[in-house]
C-alpha positions in Angstrom: 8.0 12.2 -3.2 8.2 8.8 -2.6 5.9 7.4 0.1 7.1 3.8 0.3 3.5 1.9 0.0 4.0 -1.7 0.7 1.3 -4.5 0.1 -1.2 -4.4 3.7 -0.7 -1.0 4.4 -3.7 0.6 5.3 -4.2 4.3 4.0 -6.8 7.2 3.1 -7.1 9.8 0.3 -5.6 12.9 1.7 -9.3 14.3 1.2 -11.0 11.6 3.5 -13.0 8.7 2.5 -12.8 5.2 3.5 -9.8 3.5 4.9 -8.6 1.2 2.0 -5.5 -1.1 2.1 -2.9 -1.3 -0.8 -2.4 -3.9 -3.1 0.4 -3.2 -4.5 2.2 -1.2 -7.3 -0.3 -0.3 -10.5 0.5 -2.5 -13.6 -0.5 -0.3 -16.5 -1.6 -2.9 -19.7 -1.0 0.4 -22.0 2.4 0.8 -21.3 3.3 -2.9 -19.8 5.3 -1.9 -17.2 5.0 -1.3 -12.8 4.0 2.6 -12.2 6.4 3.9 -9.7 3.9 6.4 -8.5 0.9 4.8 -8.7 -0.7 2.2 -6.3 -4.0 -0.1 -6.6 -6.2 0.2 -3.1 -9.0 -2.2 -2.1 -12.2 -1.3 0.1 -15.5 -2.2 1.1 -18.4 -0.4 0.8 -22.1 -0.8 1.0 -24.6 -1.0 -1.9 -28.3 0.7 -1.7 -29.1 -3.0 -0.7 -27.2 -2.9 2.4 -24.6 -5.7 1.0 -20.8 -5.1 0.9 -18.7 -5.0 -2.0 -15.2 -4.8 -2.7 -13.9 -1.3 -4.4 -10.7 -1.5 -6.4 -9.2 1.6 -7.5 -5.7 2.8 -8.3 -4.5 6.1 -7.0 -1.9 8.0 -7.1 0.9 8.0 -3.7 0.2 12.1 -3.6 -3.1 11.2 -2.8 -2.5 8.8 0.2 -1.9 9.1 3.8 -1.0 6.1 6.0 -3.4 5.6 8.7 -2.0 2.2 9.9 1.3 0.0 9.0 0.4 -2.9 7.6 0.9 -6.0 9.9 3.7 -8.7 9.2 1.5 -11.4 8.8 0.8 -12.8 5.2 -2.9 -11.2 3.7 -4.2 -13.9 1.0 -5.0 -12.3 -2.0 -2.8 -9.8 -1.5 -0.1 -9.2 -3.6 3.1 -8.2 -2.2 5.8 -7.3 -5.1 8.7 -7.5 -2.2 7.9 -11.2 -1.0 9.1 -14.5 -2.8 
């Protein structure tokens, strides 16, 4: 099932968790090549200290749930594989 993730959308883990927004598509360096299924997702989240850090993990579109559409204006750093 095909969710259509885009680049900026905002979504959760079906389980909970923190609101994360996706990157984009997952490259996978083993087999060179876009994963149709599987999408990278950024977050914050604070350390023992009390400072943030970014989280990067990929997951895959059966574990997501949109929680908000991504807005049209351009996110830097973001990678959008549908913009020029």
């Amino acid at each position: 099932m095909n969710k259509h993730f885009i680049a900026g959308d905002r979504v959760k883990t079906i389980s909970g968790g923190p609101e994360m927004t996706i990157r984009g598509q997952h490259y996978d360096v083993d087999t060179n090549e876009y994963c149709e299924t599987k999408f990278d997702c950024i977050w914050f989240a604070k350390t023992n200290e009390g400072k943030e850090e970014v989280r990067y993990r990929p997951f895959d579109e059966d574990e997501l749930v949109k929680t908000k559409q991504h807005s049209t204006s351009t996110h830097p750093g973001v990678y959008n594989s549908h913009e020029q």
